[in-house]
C-alpha positions in Angstrom: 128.8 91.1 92.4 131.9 90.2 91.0 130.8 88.1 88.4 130.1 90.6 86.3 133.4 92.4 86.9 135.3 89.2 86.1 133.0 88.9 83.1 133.8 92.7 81.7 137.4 91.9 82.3 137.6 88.4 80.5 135.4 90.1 77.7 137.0 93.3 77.4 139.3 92.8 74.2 136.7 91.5 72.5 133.5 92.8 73.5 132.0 93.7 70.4 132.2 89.9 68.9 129.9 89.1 71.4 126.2 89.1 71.1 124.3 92.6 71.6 121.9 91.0 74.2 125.5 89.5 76.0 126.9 92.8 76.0 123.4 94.6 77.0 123.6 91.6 80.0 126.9 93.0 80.5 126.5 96.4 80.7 123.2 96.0 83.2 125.5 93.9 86.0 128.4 96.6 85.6 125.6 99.6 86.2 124.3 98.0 89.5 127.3 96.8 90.8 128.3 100.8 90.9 125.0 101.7 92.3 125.4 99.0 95.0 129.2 100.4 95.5 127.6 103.7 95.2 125.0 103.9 97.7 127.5 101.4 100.3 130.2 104.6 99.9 127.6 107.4 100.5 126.0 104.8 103.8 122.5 105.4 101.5 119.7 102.4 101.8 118.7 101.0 98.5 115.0 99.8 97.7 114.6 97.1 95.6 111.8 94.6 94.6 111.4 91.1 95.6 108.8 89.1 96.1 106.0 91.4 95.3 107.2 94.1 98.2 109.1 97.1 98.2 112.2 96.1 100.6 115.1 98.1 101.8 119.2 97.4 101.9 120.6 98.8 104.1 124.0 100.9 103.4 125.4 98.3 106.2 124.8 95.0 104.3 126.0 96.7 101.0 129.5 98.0 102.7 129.3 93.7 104.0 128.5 93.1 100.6 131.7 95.2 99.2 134.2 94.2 102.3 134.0 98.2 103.1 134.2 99.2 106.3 134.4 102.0 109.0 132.7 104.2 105.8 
């Protein structure tokens, strides 16, 4: 989770003298960590795949996920 924030902050001044499939890389963490943040805000589930199923997150374990709470 914040890997990817630390990563767009470290990389932000020079982003572009990085390689497109690091900055694509990038770009992908940044978009799911604000879907995760997202659907933790709006207390929405979020279905994923792993292992070959269909699973659900629920809008509790994102807001542990995040540190949010009473949302």
């Amino acid at each position: 989770m914040n890997s990817s924030l630390t990563v767009m902050r470290k990389t932000s001044e020079n982003i572009l003298e990085l390689p497109l499939e690091d900055r694509a890389e990038i770009a992908l963490k940044d978009a799911v960590r604000k879907l995760k943040l997202d659907h933790a805000r709006r207390g929405l589930p979020l279905y994923i795949w792993r292992d070959g199923k269909v699973v659900e997150v629920s809008a509790e374990h994102l807001r542990a996920e995040f540190g949010l709470k009473g949302l």
